[in-house]
Each structure stands twice: as structure tokens, then as C-alpha cells.
C-alpha positions in Angstrom: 0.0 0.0 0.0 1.5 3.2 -0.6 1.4 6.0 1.4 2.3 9.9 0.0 1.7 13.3 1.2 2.8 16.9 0.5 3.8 20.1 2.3 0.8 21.4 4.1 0.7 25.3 4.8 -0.7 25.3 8.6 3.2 26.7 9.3 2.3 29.1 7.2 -0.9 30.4 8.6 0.5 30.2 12.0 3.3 32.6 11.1 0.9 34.9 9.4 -0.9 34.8 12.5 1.6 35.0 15.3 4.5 36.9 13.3 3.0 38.5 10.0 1.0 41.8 9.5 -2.2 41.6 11.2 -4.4 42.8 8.5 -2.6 40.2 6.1 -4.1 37.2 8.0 -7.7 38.7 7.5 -10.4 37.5 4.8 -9.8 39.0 1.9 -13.1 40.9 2.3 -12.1 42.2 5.5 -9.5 44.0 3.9 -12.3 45.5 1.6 -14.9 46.3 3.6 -17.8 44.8 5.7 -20.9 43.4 5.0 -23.5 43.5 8.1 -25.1 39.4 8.5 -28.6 40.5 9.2 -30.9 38.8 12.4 -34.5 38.7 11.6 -35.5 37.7 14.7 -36.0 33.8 16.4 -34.7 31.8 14.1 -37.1 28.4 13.4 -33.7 26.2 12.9 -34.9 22.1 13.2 -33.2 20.8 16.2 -30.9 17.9 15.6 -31.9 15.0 13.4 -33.8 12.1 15.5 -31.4 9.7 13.6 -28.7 12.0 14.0 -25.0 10.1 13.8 -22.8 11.1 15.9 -20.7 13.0 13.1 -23.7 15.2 12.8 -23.6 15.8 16.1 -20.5 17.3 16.2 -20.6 19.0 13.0 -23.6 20.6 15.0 -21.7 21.1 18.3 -18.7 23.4 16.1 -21.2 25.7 14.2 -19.7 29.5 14.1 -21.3 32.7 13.2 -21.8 33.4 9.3 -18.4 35.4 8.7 -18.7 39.4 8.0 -17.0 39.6 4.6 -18.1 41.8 1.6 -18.6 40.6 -1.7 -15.8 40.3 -4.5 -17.2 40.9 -7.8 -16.7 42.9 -10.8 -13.0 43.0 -11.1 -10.2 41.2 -12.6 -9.2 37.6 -11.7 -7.4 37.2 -9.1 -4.0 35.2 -10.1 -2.4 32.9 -7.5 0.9 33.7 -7.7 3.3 30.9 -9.3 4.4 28.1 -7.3 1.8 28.6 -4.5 1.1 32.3 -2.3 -2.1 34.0 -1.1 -4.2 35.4 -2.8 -5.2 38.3 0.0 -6.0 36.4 3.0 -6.2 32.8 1.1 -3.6 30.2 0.8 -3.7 29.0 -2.8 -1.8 27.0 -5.3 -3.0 26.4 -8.7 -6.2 27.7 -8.3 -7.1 31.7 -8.9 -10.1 33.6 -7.1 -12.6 34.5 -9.9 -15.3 35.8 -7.8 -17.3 35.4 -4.0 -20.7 36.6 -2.6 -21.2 36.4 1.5 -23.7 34.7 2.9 -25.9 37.8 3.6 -25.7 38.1 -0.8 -27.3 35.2 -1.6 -30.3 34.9 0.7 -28.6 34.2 4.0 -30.5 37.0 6.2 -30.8 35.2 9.1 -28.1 35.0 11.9 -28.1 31.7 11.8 -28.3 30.6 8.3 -25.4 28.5 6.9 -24.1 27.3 3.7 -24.1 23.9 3.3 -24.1 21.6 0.1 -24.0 22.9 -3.8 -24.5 22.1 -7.3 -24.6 22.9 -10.5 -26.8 23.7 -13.3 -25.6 24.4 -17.2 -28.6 24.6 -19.5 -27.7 23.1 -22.7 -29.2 26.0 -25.6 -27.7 29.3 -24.0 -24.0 27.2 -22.5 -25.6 29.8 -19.0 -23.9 28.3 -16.0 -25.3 28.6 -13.0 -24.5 27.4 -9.1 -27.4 26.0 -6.5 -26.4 27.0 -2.9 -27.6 25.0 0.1 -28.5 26.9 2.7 -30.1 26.6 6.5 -33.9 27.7 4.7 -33.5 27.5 1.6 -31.9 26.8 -1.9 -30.0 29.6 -3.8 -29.7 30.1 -7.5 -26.8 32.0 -8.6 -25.4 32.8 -12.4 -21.8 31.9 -12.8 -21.2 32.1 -16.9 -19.1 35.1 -16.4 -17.0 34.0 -13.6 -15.9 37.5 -12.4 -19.6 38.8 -11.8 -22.0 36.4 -10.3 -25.4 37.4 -10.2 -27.9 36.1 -7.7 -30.9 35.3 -8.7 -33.1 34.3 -5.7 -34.0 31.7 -3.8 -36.5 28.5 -3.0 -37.9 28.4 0.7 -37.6 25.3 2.4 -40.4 23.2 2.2 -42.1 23.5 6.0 -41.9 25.7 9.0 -38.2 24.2 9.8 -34.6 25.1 8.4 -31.7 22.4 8.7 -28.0 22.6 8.7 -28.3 19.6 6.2 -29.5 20.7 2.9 -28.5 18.1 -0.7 -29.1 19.0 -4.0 -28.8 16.9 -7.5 -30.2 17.7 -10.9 -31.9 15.6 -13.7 -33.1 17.0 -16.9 -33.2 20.4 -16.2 -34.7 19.9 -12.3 -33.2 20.6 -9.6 -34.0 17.9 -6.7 -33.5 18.6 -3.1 -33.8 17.0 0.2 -32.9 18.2 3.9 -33.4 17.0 7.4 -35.8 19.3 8.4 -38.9 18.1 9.7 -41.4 16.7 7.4 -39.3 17.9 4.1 -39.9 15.5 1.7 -38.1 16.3 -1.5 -38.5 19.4 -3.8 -38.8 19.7 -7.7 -37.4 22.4 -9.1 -37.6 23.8 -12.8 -34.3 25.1 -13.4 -35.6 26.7 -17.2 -37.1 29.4 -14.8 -34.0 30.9 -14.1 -33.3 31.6 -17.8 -36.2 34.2 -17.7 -35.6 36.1 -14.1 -36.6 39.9 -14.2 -36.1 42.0 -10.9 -33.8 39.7 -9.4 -33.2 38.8 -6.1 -36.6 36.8 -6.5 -38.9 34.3 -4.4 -39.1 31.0 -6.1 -41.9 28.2 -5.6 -41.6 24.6 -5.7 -42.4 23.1 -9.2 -43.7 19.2 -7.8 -42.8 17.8 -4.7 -42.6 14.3 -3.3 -44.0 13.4 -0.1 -43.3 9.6 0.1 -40.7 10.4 2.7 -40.0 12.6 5.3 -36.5 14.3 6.4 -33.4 13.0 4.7 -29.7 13.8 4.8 -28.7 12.9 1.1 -29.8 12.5 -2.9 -27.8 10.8 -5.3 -29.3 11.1 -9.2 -27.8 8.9 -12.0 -28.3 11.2 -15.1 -28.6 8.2 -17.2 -31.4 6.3 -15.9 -33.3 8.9 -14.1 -33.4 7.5 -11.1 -32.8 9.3 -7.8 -31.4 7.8 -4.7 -32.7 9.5 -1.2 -30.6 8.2 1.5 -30.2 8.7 5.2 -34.2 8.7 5.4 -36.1 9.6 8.5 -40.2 8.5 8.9 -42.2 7.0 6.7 -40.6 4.9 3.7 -37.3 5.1 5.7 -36.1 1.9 4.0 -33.9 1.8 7.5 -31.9 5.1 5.7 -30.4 2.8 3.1 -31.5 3.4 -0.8 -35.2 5.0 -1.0 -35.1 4.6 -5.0 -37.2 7.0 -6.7 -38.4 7.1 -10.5 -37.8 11.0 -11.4 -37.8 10.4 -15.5 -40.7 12.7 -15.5 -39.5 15.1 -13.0 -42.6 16.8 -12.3 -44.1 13.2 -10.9 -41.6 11.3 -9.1 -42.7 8.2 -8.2 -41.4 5.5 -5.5 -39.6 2.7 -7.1 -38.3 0.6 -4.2 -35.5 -0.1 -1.4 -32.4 -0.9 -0.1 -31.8 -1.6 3.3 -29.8 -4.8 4.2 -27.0 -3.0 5.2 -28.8 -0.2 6.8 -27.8 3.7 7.0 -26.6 5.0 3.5 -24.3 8.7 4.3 -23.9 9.2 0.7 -23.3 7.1 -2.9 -22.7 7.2 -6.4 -25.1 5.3 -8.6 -24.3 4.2 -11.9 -24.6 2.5 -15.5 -20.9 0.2 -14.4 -18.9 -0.1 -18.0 -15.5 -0.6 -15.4 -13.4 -4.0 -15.8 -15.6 -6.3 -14.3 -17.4 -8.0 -17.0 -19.5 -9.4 -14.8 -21.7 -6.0 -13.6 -20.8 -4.2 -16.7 -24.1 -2.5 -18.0 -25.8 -2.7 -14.6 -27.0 0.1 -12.7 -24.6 -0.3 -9.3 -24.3 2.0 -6.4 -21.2 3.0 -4.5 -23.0 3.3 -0.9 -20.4 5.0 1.7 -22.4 3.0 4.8 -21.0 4.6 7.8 -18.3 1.5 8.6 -18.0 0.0 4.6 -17.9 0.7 1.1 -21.2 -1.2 0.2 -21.8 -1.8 -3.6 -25.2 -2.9 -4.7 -26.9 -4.0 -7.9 -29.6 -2.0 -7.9 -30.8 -2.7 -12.1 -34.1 -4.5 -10.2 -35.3 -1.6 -7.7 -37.9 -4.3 -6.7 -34.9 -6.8 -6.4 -31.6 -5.2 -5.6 -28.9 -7.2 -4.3 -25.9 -6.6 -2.7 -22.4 -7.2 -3.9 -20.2 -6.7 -0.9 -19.5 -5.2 2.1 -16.4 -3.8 2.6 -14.8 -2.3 6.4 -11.0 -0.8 5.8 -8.6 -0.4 8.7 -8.5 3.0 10.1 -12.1 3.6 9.8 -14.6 6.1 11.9 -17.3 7.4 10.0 -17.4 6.0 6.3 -18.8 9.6 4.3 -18.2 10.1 0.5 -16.4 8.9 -2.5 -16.6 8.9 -6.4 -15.3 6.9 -9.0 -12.1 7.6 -11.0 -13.5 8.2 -14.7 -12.6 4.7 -16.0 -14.2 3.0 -13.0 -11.4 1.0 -11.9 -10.9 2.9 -8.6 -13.1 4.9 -5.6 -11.8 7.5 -3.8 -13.5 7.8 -0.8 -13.4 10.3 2.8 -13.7 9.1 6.2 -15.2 12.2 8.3 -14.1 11.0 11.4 -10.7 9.5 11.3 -8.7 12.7 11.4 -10.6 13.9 14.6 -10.6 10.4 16.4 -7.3 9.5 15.3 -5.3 12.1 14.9 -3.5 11.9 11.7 -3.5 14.6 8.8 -6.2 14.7 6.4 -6.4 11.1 4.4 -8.2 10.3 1.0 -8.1 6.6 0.5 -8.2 4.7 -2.5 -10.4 1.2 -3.5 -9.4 -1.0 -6.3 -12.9 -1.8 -7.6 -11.9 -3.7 -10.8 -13.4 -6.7 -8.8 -17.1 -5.7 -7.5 -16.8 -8.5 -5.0 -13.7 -7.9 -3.4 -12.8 -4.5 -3.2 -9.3 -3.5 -1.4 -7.6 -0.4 -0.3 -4.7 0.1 -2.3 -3.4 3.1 -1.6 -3.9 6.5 0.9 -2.8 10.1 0.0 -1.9 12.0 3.2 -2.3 15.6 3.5 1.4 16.3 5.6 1.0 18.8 8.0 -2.9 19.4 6.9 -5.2 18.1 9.7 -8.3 18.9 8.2 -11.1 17.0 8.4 -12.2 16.3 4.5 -15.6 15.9 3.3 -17.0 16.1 -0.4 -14.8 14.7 -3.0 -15.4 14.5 -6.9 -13.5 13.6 -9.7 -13.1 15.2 -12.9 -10.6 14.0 -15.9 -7.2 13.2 -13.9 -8.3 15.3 -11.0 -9.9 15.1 -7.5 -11.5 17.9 -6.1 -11.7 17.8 -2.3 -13.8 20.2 -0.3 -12.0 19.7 3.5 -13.8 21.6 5.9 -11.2 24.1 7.2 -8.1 23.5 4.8 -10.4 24.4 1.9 -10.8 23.6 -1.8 -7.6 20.9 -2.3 -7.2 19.1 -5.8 -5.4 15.7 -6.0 -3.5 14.4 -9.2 -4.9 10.7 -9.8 -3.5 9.9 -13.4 -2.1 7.1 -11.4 -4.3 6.6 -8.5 -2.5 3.8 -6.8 -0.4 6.9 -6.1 -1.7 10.3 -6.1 -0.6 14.0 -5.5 -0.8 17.0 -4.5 -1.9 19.1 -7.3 -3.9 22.7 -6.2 -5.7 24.0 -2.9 -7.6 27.5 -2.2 -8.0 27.8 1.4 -11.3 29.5 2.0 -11.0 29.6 6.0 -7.6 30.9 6.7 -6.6 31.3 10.1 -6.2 27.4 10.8 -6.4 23.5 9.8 -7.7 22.2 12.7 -10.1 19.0 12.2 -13.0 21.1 13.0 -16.1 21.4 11.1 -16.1 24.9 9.8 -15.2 26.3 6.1 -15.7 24.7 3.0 -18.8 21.8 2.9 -19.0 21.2 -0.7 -17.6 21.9 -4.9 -18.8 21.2 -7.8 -16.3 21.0 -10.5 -18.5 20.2 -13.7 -18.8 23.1 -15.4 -18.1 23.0 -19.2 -16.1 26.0 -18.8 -13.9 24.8 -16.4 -15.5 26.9 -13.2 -15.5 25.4 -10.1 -17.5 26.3 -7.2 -17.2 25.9 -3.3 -19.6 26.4 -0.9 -18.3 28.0 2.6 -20.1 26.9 5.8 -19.7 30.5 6.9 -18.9 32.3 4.3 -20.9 32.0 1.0 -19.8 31.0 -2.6 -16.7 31.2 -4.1 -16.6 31.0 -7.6 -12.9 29.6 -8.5 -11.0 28.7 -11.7 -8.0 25.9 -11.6 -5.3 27.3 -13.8 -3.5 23.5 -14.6 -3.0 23.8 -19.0 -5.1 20.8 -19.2 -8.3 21.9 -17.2 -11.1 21.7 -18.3 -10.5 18.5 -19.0 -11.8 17.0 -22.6 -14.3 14.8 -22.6 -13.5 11.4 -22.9 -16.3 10.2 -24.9 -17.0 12.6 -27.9 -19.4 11.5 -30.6 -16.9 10.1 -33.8 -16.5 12.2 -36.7 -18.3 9.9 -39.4 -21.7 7.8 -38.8 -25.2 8.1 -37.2 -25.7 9.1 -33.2 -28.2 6.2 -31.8 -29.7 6.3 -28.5 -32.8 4.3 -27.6 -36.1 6.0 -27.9 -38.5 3.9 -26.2 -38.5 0.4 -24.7 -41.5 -1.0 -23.5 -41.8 -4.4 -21.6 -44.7 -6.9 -21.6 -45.4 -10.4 -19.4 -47.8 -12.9 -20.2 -48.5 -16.5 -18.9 -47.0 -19.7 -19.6 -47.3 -23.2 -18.7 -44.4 -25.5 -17.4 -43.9 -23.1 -14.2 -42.7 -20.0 -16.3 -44.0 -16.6 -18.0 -42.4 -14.9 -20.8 -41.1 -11.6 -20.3 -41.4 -9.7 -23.5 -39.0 -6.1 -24.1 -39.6 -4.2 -27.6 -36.8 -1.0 -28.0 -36.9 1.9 -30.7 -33.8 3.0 -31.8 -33.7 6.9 -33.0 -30.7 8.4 -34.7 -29.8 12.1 -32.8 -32.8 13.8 -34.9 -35.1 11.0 -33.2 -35.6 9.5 -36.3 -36.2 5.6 -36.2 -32.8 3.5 -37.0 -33.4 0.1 -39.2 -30.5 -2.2 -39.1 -28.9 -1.6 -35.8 -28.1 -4.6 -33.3 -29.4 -4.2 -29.9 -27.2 -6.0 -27.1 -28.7 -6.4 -23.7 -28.6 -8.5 -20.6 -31.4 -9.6 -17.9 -30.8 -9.2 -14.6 -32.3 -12.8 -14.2 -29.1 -14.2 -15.9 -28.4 -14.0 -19.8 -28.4 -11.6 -22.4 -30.9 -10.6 -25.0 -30.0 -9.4 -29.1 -31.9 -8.3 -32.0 -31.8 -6.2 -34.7 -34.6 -3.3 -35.8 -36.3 -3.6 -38.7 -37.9 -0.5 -40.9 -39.9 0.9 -38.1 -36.8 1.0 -35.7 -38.0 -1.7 -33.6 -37.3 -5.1 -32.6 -38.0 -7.5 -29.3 -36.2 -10.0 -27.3 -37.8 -12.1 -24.4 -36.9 -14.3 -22.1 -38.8 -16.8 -19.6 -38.3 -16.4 -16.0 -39.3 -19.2 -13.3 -42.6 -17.8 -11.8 -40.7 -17.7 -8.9 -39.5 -14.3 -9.6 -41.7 -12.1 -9.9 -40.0 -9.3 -12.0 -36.8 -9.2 -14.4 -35.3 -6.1 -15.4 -33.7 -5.9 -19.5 -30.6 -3.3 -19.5 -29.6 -1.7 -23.3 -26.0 -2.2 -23.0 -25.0 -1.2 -27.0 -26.2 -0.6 -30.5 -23.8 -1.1 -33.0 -24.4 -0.6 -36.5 -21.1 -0.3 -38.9 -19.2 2.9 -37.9 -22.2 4.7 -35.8 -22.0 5.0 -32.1 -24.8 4.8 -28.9 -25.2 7.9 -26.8 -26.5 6.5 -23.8 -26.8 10.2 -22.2 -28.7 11.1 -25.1 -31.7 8.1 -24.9 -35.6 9.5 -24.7 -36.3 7.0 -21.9 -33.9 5.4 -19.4 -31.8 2.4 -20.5 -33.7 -0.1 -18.3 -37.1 -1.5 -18.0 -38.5 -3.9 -15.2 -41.2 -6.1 -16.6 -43.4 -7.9 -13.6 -45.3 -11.2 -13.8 
């Protein structure tokens, strides 16, 4: 197992501090000018969770004051120097200051009303880029396509009398979806097209659907190419013992509930997806990547009537399993204890799965922050790159073209004056932005809208359509069941196949596989369709057909571009 690290900077900060010019070791907006955080009276803040873990309990226990800082907009970017410096107040390397907005800028009147997680939104016609801030009440929407001036637009108002400090947003087709822990939340549906037309901003938004098949949660995971959304850390009804409440958003205006995971109990986070990584034994399955407080758990969740679990795997070192994400090519998870700097005293640690085998997963390597104790949090990857948001050490961004031994690649510090593994600064990033903007979300500070300067971010995409031949994605499969004797029933699928002007293909060779065992061909004929089937034991009740390819000479499938998700469950 290898073990690397790389000079931290909490000497530096302590020298700023105890040696260096006073003013120096403020915020940069300090130095600028101060914005009042406003108190508009008692403040209806949810008390802790009722299935609160004890890492939310003393996320809850080190909650500070929203910082006073004043907005940085409408300048020029602000370069970190080469080789690493400050950028005003902030410790940076490889990673300039574009923009920030406080708190009290985007929504965040109250006293007591926090930053927590944040996405992203970029809406396909216009290339408009826009960031979705978590907050204490409420969700806020602010433009980031031009980096140095972010506009904010307004906000959504939590569902219910309560705020939370625990506040998760994904987005599907152009909806935003979001869940929280306060009391009796359920999750919201969110028609992101609206902010293409604001006038008179900073506005009130209203919920476009919402679902109330649960209650409070602490997480969402989406995967974009099913449309299927993952609530986990579930509280009341349809709890499904805060593993995997599974919910059908293809038509995001009516989710629907679409099953359960619980065998392995309380889910903190995951990453669900179509697997095309080296195990040929999953590959075209949907699988999740469940951070289960003690274990990576991975589950086969194709079935959501029927999902079934993989393994189960603890590591050595463990406290509080939290978050991880996939390297691009799926051979490896890189994941974030929350607790094990705190409990255990060592710098901040990333940790590293070899997943090539579903079954037997393994730690194969840890990146050690040297001199850094920060507790980290959110990670994602992107190309070569993870992006870490790490509490009080900031935005830090690991090189994994070799994962098995990573590197120290970038950091912006967004809460200066220490490194201690408190639970204070930065909560969340998103680093998906086409044009290569990433965004961090301070506990106590607001947004910070960044920009890595490395020569090959944004990274290309690895998948681009080929120059020569037809786009195909799948435009509608439809499954049938019907009766048969001999203690069986047939279990019918017909697909469409559209070309990228959703035109119906002839010709092309559909490859699937049933999650009963087996796999299922055919090729469509004039009207772009043909069918495969299979006969189950009446035993099980339901059998779910996956599209893995279409293949016709030199054309290509887009599966992010398909009309209908890539699966279909067919029930007896």
C-alpha cells in the first residue's frame, strides 16, 4: 500500500498569524470592507436530526457565526501567484479567485443561516452556468457564466416551517431535486428553465412538484442516465432503515417511488451508476457505491424491486465511512472518512479502493495531506483530477492519473486562520462546469466561484461522438409479461432506436442482458424496432432488461442522449 503526502501550509498560517501583519491574516473581504449578517429575529432552525449520527452531532456542536466579509465581484481575476502564495487572505496553489458573494448576498438573512451543500446547473441551448447553494432555509440560485460577476438570482424556501443545517441538492433534466433534514421535508422539484427568464432579481421562487413519500433526509444521489434518484439517510415513513429509497424522477414533475435498499442499513452518501468498469460481470448494470458509515457497500440496484448486494467492505483506520466517487474509467473509488482525522489524529487522508473486482474490493493506496489536519468531506472527480472540499483546509485538488499513487496538485483555502479538524469552512464543490468553473460552498462564508489554472483543465471529454456515422440512443422500450405453462412466464421487451434527430434506425443490433441471468440481441427492422424475451421461473416475480449497446457499422450509442432510461423492469 502506498502512502504519499505533501507540504501542508498550517506553518504558514500560524506565522501569518503570530509573526506576519495583522491585516494580512484577514479574509480577503475584511480588507475591503464589511458586510452586516442580518438577524431577523428567532430563528425556526430544526433541532438535531432524531437519527442524528454522531458525526452530525458534532458537525452541529462546532457551528460559528456566518463570517462578515463583503462581496468580491466585478474586477479582474485574481491570479495565484506561481508556485503557490495567497491570494489576500487565502492560501492558494493552482487555483485563482474568480469571484465570491457572503452569505448575507445570496439569501442568507438570518443569523443563523449557513451554507451547506452545492451544485450545478448548465442549460444546454444558451452554454448559461449557473450554481445552486444550500442553505439553512432554503436553496439559492446564482449565475456563474461570467465567472468575475456572479449574479444572484433568488432563492426557494424550504419546504415546512423548519430550516436544517443539512441541505443536498442533485439535478436531472433540467430539475433541480432537493432533500434536507428538516422536519417533514420530503423532496422538492425544481424547474431550473425558470432561471433563464428572471426579471427583478433577487426573486422568491416556488416549488415546481414535490414528493412526499418520505420525510426528512440527509442525502440525494441522481444517476443522469437512468433517471433515477437515490434518497438516502431517510427519516419516517418509507425510511427503507436510511439505506436506498429509489425513486423514479424520468418525469421530473411526478416522481414516483420505485423501491428499497436496506440490508445494510444507513446509507451517508453514494454514487449510482450504469458500471462499464473492468468487471465483466456487472458491466451494464445500474450499481451503487453506498459510503455505509463502517463500509464501502456496492449494490446491484438494475431491479429496484430486487436489488442485491455485492459486498461489504470495512478498511482499517475507519470512523465514519462519508463520501467517495469513482475515477473516470471506474477501476478505482476514492473515498473520505469524516471521522478518522478527529478520532485518530493523523493529517487529512483520502483513501483509495481498487474496484476492478465488485466483489472484493481493497484499499490500495492512501494520500496523506502532511502537515494538513483537516477533516475532508465532499470529493469528486473530474478527468485526472480530484477535487476535495476539507472543511477548514479548503478547496484541495489531487492528481490521480495514477491513483494507486496520487498527488498534490492545487488547494484555495477559503478559512484561513487554521487547519484544525474542526467542522467549519468549505462543505461542498462542484467541478462540472463545461467551462472549467468550479464552485465551493463555505459553511460560513458564502460562494466562491474559482478557476483551476493547470493547462489541461477543463478536461476533454472522454467520450465525444466520432466524426463519421449516425448518433443512436434508444427512444423507447416497452416491456410486456404474459402467462406460460411449465412453471414460467415470458417476459417480452420491444426498443426503438432513433438516430440524434429521433428519427427511427433500421439495421442496428441491440445487445442487452437480464438481470435474471443471460443476455438478449436483436436487430430493428424499418420501423426502428425489434423485441427480445426471455422466460423467468414464476418464482421471480420481475426481471429487469438493460440496453448495453447498439452497433451498427461505424455509428456510435449515446446513452446520455436516450428518450427513456436504459432499463425497463417487466413484472409477472
Amino acid at each position: 500500500m502506498k502512502r504519499s503526502g505533501a507540504g501542508g501550509k498550517t506553518n504558514v498560517k500560524r506565522s501569518l498569524l503570530l509573526g506576519g501583519i495583522a491585516a494580512v491574516a484577514l479574509p480577503l473581504g475584511l480588507l475591503i470592507g464589511q458586510a452586516t449578517a442580518h438577524d431577523e429575529g428567532p430563528a425556526h432552525h430544526s433541532p438535531l436530526p432524531a437519527n442524528a449520527t454522531g458525526v452530525m452531532k458534532k458537525l452541529y456542536a462546532d457551528r460559528l457565526p456566518p463570517e462578515n466579509l463583503s462581496a468580491i465581484t466585478g474586477g479582474s481575476r485574481s491570479e495565484c501567484p506561481p508556485g503557490g502564495g495567497l491570494i489576500g487572505a487565502y492560501p492558494c496553489e493552482n487555483v485563482d479567485l474568480m469571484a465570491f458573494l457572503p452569505l448575507a448576498d445570496i439569501g442568507g438573512t438570518r443569523s443563523n443561516s449557513a451554507a451547506n451543500d452545492i451544485w450545478g446547473w448548465t442549460d444546454i441551448g444558451t452554454k448559461r452556468e449557473f450554481a445552486i447553494v444550500g442553505r439553512v432555509f432554503g436553496t439559492s440560485f446564482v449565475e456563474v457564466t461570467d465567472p468575475l460577476n456572479p449574479v444572484y438570482l433568488g432563492e426557494l424556501v424550504t419546504h415546512g416551517a423548519f430550516g436544517s443545517t443539512w441541505r443536498d441538492i442533485k439535478v436531472y433534466n433540467d430539475h433541480a431535486f432537493i432533500v434536507s433534514e428538516a422536519l417533514g421535508h420530503g423532496m422538492q422539484v425544481f424547474d431550473l428553465t425558470q432561471l433563464l427568464t428572471v426579471s427583478g432579481a433577487p426573486v422568491t421562487f416556488g416549488e415546481t412538484a414535490h414528493y412526499n413519500k418520505m420525510g426528512s433526509a440527509h442525502n440525494i444521489v441522481i444517476n443522469e442516465e437512468t433517471g433515477f434518484a437515490y434518497i438516502v439517510g431517510v427519516s419516517g415513513k418509507n425510511s427503507c432503515s436510511g439505506g436506498l429509497h429509489m425513486v423514479d424522477i424520468f418525469n421530473p414533475t411526478s416522481p414516483s417511488f420505485a423501491g428499497c435498499y436496506s440490508a445494510d442499513g444507513y446509507t451517508h452518501d453514494a454514487q449510482c451508476v450504469i458500471y462499464d468498469g473492468p468487471d465483466t460481470a456487472h458491466q451494464g448494470k445500474e450499481i451503487c457505491f453506498a459510503s455505509n458509515e463502517d463500509t464501502l457497500t456496492i449494490v446491484d440496484v438494475t431491479s429496484k424491486s430486487a436489488p442485491v448486494e455485492i459486498s461489504r467492505t470495512p478498511y482499517p483506520g475507519s470512523a465514519y465511512t462519508h463520501q467517495g466517487w469513482l475515477t473516470e474509467d471506474q477501476h478505482h473509488f476514492l473515498l473520505d472518512d469524516e471521522l478518522d482525522e478527529q478520532n485518530l489524529g493523523h493529517d487529512t487522508l483520502t483513501r483509495v479502493f481498487d474496484v476492478s473486482d465488485l466483489k472484493t474490493p481493497a484499499v490500495v493506496a492512501e494520500f496523506l495531506h502532511e502537515n494538513v489536519p483537516a477533516i475532508d468531506h465532499n470529493l469528486y472527480t473530474r478527468g485526472h483530477y480530484a477535487l476535495e472540499a476539507n472543511y477548514r483546509s479548503g478547496l484541495r485538488i489531487l492528481d490521480v492519473t495514477d491513483p494507486t499513487n496520487p498527488s498534490a496538485a492545487g488547494h484555495f483555502d477559503i478559512f484561513p486562520s487554521d487547519d484544525t479538524a474542526q467542522f467549519n469552512g468549505a462543505w461542498s464543490n462542484y467541478p462540472y462546469f463545461p467551462s472549467g468553473t468550479v464552485v465551493v460552498s463555505g459553511i460560513e462564508q458564502g460562494l466562491f466561484v474559482l478557476r483551476p489554472t493547470f493547462a489541461d483543465w477543463p478536461p476533454t471529454p472522454t467520450d465525444p461522438p466520432p466524426p463519421d456515422g449516425e448518433v443512436l440512443h434508444v427512444g423507447a422500450l416497452v416491456g410486456t409479461s404474459a402467462e406460460q405453462r411449465g412453471g414460467r412466464w415470458l417476459a417480452t421487451v420491444t426498443i426503438t432506436v432513433h438516430d440524434a434527430g429521433h428519427a427511427p434506425e433500421a439495421g442496428v443490433m441491440v445487445d442487452g442482458s437480464w438481470s435474471s441471468g443471460g443476455s438478449g440481441s436483436c436487430t430493428t427492422d424499418g420501423t426502428g424496432q425489434c423485441s427480445t424475451e426471455i422466460s423467468p421461473n414464476k418464482r421471480d416475480s420481475s426481471v429487469t432488461f438493460t440496453v448495453d449497446d447498439l452497433t451498427r457499422n461505424n455509428d456510435s450509442y449515446l446513452s446520455g442522449s436516450n428518450d427513456v432510461p436504459a432499463s425497463v423492469t417487466i413484472t409477472r
